[in-house]
C-alpha positions in Angstrom: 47.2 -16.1 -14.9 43.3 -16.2 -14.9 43.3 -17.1 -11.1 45.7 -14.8 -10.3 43.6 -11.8 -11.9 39.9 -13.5 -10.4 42.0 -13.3 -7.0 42.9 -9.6 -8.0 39.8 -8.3 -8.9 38.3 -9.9 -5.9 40.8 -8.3 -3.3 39.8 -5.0 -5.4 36.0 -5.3 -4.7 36.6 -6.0 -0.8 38.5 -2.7 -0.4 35.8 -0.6 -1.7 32.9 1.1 0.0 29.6 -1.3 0.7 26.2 0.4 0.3 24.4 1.2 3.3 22.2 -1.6 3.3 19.8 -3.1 0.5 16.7 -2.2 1.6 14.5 0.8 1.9 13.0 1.8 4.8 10.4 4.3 4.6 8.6 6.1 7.4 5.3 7.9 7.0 2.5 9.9 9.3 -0.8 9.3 8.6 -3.7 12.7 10.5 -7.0 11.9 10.1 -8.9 14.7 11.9 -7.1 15.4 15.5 -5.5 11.6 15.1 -2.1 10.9 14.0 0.1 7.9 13.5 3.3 6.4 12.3 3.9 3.6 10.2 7.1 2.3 8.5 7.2 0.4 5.2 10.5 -2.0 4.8 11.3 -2.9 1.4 14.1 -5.3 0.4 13.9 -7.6 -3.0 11.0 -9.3 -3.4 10.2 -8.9 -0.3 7.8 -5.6 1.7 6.6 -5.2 5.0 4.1 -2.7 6.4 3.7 -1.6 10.2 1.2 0.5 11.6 -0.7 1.0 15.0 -3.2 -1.7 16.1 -6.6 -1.7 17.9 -5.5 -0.7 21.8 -2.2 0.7 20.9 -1.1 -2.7 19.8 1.0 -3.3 16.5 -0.4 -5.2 13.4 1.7 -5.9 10.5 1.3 -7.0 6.7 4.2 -9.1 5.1 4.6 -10.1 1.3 6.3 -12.2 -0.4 6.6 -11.6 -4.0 8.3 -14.9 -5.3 5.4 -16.7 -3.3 3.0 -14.5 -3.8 1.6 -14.8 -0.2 0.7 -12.0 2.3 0.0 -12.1 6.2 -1.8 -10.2 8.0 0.3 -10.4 12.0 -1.4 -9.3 14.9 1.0 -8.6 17.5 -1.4 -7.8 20.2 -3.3 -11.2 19.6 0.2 -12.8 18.7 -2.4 -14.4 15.7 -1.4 -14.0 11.8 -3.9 -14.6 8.7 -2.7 -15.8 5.4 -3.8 -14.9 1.8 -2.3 -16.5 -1.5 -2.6 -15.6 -5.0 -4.8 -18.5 -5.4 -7.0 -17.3 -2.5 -7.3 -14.0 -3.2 -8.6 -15.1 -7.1 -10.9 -16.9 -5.2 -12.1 -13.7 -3.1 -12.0 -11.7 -6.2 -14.5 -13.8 -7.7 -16.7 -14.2 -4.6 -16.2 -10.4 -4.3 -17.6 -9.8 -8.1 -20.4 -12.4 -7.2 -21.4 -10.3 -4.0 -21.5 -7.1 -5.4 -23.6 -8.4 -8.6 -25.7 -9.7 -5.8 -26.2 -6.4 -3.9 -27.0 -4.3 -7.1 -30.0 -6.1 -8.0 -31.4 -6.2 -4.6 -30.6 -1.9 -4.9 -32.6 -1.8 -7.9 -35.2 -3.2 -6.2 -35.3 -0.3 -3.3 -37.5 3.0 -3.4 -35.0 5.5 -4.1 -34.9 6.8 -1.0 -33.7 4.1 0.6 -31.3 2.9 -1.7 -29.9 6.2 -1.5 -29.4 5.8 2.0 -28.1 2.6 2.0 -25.6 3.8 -0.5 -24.5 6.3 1.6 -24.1 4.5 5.1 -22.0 1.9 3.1 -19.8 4.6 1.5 -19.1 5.8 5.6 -17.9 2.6 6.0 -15.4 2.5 3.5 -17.4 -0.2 1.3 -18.1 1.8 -1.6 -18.3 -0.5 -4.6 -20.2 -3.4 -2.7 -23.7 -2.8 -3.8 -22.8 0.4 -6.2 -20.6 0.1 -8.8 -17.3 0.6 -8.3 -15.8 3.6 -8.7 -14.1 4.6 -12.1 -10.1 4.3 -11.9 -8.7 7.8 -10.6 -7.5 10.3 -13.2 -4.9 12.7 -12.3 -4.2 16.3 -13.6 -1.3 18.2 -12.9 -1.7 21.1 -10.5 1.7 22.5 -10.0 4.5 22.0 -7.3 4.2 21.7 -3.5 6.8 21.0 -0.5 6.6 18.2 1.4 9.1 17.9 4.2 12.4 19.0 2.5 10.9 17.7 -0.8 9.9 20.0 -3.7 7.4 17.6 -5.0 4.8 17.4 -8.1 1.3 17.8 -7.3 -1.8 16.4 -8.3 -5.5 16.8 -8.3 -6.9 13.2 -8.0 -10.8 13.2 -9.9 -13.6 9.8 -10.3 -16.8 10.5 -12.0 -15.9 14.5 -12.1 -15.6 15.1 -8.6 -12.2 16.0 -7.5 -11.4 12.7 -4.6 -7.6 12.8 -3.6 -4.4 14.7 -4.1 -1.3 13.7 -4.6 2.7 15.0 -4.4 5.3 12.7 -6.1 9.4 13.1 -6.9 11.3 10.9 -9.1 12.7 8.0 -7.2 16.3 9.6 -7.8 15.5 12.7 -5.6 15.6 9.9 -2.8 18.4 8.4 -4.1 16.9 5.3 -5.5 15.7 3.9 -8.9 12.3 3.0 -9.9 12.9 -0.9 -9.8 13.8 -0.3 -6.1 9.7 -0.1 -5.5 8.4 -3.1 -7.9 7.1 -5.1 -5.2 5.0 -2.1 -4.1 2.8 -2.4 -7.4 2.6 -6.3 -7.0 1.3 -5.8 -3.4 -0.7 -3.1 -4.9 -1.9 -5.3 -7.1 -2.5 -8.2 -4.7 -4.7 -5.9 -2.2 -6.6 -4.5 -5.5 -8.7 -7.6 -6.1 -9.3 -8.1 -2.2 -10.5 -4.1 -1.7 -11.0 -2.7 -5.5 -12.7 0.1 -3.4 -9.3 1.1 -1.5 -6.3 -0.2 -4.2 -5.4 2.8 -4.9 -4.5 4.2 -1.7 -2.2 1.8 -1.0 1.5 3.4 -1.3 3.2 2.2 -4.2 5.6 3.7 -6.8 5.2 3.4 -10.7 4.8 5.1 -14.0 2.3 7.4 -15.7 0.6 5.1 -17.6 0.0 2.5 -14.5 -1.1 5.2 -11.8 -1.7 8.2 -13.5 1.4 10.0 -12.3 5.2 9.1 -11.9 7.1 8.6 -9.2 7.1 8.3 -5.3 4.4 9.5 -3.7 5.6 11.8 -0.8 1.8 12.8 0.1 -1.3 11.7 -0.6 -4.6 13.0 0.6 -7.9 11.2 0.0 -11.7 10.9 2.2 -12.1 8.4 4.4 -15.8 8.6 4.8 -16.7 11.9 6.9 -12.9 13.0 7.3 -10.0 13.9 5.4 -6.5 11.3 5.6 -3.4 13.0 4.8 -0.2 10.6 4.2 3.0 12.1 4.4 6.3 10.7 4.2 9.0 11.6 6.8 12.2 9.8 6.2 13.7 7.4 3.7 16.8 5.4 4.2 18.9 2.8 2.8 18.7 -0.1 5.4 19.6 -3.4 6.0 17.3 -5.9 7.3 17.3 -9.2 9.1 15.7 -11.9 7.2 13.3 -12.6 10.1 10.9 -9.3 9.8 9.8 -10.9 6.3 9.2 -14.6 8.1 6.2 -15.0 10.5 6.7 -14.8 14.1 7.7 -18.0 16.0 4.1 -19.1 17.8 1.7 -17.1 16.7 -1.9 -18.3 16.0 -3.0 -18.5 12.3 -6.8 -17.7 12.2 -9.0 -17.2 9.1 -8.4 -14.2 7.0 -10.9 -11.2 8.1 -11.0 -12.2 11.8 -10.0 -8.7 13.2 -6.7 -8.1 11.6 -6.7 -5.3 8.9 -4.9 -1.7 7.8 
């Protein structure tokens, strides 16, 4: 009787509907002044992959892979990958906090005028926090609703030290038809790229509570400086997908080279 009804209930889940696929795939457009781009995040498990336009209209691509808690770095055009760990990038985070240590007493040591502009020219290359100290963690007030896309979305007014430094427009994951635990490997690769680039962590997409970011949910824009000009991220589509196991596995021939050696976001 017991196999009969396993045999039943069986036959029952073949006939009904299969979800679209497991994974997410989402597709965003990044403007920075006159220059925009397209990039597609592909989400599935433990697993995330990021793609966005290379140097020379190449492709470069960062994998993760939260159970072994590694990330490439895949240069299509150079058909070369680098490789980070968890035990690597403890290592870098503590090189990092060395270096920085390092550069603020040689600041304190500078006339004022040209620390100042030492400060500054490193800030224009996105290395703020190596030599001043970092910046405090972003604090978000709410400043009322926006549309993004076909999104009504809930927006906020990113501030560090006072000064207002980003904005963002989030929905609850349901409004795209998924659940929060749909994005968790987003805040481990958050987290993972946060001790490489404390300076950047935060404008990394990923998707969590109030508590953790500073606002809930899926962030559908984001707008934040990048140096001189502005960088507005947008997303476009969303989609259940499924994926072949190969786009979370490295390519077949590719070069590995030291971490740093030209590939990067």
């Amino acid at each position: 009787m017991l196999s009969m009804a396993l045999t039943a209930a069986a036959l029952a889940l073949l006939g009904q509907p299969q979800p679209a696929g497991a994974g997410i795939l989402i597709v965003e457009k990044t403007t920075t002044g006159t220059t925009t781009q397209t990039s597609q995040v592909q989400i599935e498990g433990g697993r995330m992959r990021v793609e966005s336009p290379g140097r020379a209209g190449g492709q470069q691509t960062i994998i993760f892979d939260g159970t072994k808690q590694v990330m490439w770095i895949v240069d299509y055009t150079k058909k070369t990958y680098s490789e980070m760990t968890k035990a690597d990038v403890d290592r870098a985070g503590g090189q990092l906090g060395g270096a920085m240590a390092q550069m603020q007493d040689q600041l304190k040591n500078m006339p004022p005028e040209q620390r100042a502009m030492v400060e500054k020219m490193m800030q224009g290359r996105g290395m703020t926090g190596m030599g001043a100290p970092p910046p405090q963690k972003t604090t978000y007030r709410p400043a009322g609703t926006d549309k993004v896309g076909k999104w009504t979305c809930s927006k906020y007014d990113g501030y560090q030290d006072g000064q207002k430094t980003s904005e963002v427009c989030a929905v609850a994951p349901d409004a795209l038809g998924f659940a929060m635990s749909d994005f968790d490997i987003s805040r481990q690769l958050g987290d993972f790229l946060g001790k490489l680039m404390p300076q950047n962590s935060e404008r990394v997409f990923r998707v969590g509570g109030a508590e953790e970011q500073g606002f809930s949910g899926v962030p559908v824009r984001r707008v934040f400086s990048t140096g001189q000009a502005q960088t507005t991220v947008e997303l476009t589509d969303v989609s259940r997908q499924s994926f072949p196991a190969s786009i979370f596995e490295l390519p077949a021939g590719f070069q590995k080279e030291a971490f740093g050696g030209g590939a990067r976001r």
